[in-house]
One Martini backbone bead per residue (centre of mass of N, CA, C, O) as a GRO file, in nm:
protein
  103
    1UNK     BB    1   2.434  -0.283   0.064
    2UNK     BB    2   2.176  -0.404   0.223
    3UNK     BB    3   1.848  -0.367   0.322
    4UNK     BB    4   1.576  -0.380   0.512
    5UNK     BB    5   1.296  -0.413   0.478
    6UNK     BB    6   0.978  -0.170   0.496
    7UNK     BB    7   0.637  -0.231   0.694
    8UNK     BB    8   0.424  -0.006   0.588
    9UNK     BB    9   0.112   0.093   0.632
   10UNK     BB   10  -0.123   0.344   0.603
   11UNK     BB   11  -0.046   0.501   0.890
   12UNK     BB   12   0.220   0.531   0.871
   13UNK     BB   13   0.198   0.702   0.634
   14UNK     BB   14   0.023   0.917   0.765
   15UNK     BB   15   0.243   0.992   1.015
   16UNK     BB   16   0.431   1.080   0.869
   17UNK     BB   17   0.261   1.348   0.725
   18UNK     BB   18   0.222   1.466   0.990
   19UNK     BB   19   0.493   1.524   1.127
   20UNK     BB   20   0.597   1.715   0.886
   21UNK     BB   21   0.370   1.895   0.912
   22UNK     BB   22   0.482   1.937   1.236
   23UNK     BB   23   0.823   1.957   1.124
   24UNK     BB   24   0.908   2.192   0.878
   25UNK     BB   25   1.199   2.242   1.025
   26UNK     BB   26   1.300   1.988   0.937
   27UNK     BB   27   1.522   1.750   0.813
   28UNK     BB   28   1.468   1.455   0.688
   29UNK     BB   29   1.710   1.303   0.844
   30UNK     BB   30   1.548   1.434   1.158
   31UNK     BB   31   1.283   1.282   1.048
   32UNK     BB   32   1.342   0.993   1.061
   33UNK     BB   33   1.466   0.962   1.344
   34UNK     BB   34   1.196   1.023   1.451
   35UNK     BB   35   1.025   0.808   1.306
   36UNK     BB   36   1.181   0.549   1.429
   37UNK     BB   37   1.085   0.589   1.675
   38UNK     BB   38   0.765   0.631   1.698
   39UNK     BB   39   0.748   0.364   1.485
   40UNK     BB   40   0.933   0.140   1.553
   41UNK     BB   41   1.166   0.193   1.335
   42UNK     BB   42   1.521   0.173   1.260
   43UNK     BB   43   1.515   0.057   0.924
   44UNK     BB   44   1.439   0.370   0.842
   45UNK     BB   45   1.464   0.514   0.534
   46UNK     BB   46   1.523   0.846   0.383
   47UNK     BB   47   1.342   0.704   0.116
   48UNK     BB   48   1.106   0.635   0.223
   49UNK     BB   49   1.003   0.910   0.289
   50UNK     BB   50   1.040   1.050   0.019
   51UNK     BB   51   0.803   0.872  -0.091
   52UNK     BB   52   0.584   0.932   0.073
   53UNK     BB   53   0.552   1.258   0.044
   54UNK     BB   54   0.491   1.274  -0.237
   55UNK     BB   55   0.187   1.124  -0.164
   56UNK     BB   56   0.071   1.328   0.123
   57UNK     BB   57  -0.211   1.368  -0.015
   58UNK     BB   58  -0.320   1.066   0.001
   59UNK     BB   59  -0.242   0.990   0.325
   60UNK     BB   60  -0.365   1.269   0.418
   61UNK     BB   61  -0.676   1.197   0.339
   62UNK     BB   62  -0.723   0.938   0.481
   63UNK     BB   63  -0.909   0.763   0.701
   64UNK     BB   64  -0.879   0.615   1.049
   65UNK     BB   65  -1.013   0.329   0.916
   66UNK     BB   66  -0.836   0.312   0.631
   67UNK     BB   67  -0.550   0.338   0.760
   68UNK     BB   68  -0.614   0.031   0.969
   69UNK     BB   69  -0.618  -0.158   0.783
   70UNK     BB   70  -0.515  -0.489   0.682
   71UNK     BB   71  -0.462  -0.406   0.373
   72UNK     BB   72  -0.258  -0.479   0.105
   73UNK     BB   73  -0.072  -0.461  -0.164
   74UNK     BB   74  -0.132  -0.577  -0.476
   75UNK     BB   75  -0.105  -0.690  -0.796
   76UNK     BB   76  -0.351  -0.615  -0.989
   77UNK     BB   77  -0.255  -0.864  -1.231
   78UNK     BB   78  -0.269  -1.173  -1.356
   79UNK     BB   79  -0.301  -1.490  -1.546
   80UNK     BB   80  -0.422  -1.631  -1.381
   81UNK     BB   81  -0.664  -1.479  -1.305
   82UNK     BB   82  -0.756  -1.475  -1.598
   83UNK     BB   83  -0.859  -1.713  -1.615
   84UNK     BB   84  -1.046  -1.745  -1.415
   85UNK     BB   85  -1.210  -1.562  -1.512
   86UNK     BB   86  -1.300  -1.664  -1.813
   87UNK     BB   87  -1.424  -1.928  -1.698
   88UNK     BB   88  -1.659  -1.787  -1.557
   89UNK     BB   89  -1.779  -1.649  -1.789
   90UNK     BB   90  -1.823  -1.876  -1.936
   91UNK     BB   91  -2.004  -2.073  -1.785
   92UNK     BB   92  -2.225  -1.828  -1.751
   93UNK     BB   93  -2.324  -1.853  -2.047
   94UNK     BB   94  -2.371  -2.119  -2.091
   95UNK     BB   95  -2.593  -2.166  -1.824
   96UNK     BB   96  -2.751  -1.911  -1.968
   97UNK     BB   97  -2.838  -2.051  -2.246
   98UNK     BB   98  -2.841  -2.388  -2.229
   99UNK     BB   99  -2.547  -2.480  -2.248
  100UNK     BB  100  -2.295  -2.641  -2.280
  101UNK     BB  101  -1.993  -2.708  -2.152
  102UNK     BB  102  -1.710  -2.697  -2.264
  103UNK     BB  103  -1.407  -2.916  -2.294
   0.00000   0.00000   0.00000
């Protein structure tokens, strides 16, 4: 049985580490079961939360300003990407160097 993604924030994984902080006297199972309620995600599973508690460091360092913006994490690097910066580098040196760009 497949189960739907849960699309969480940063500020939602900071609230997750705020609340574990704040109940640690919950079993994983029964703060998840809160966790679900508060942020309104009854899809979130219990693998998903102790994802995020591993790295409870990193998202409770973060300020809320930074955990609230809507910025996605995207993959490091593709070989598309490297092309096009490759391109732009030969562009700008033969441009500056006074010769012509080869083609």
């Amino acid at each position: 049985m497949s189960r739907k993604r849960v699309q969480l924030s940063d500020l939602d994984r900071k609230k997750i580490c705020q609340l574990a902080v704040e109940h640690k006297s919950l079993s994983q199972d029964k703060l998840t079961a809160l966790l679900q309620t508060q942020l309104n995600k009854p899809e979130l599973a219990r693998s998903t939360v102790t994802g995020v508690l591993k790295e409870r460091t990193k998202w409770l360092g973060l300020s809320d300003e930074v955990a609230g913006s809507k910025v996605r994490h995207r993959s490091a690097f593709t070989f598309s990407s490297a092309f096009a910066i490759t391109d732009l580098v030969v562009t700008d040196i033969f441009c500056h160097s006074g010769g012509a760009r080869p083609h």
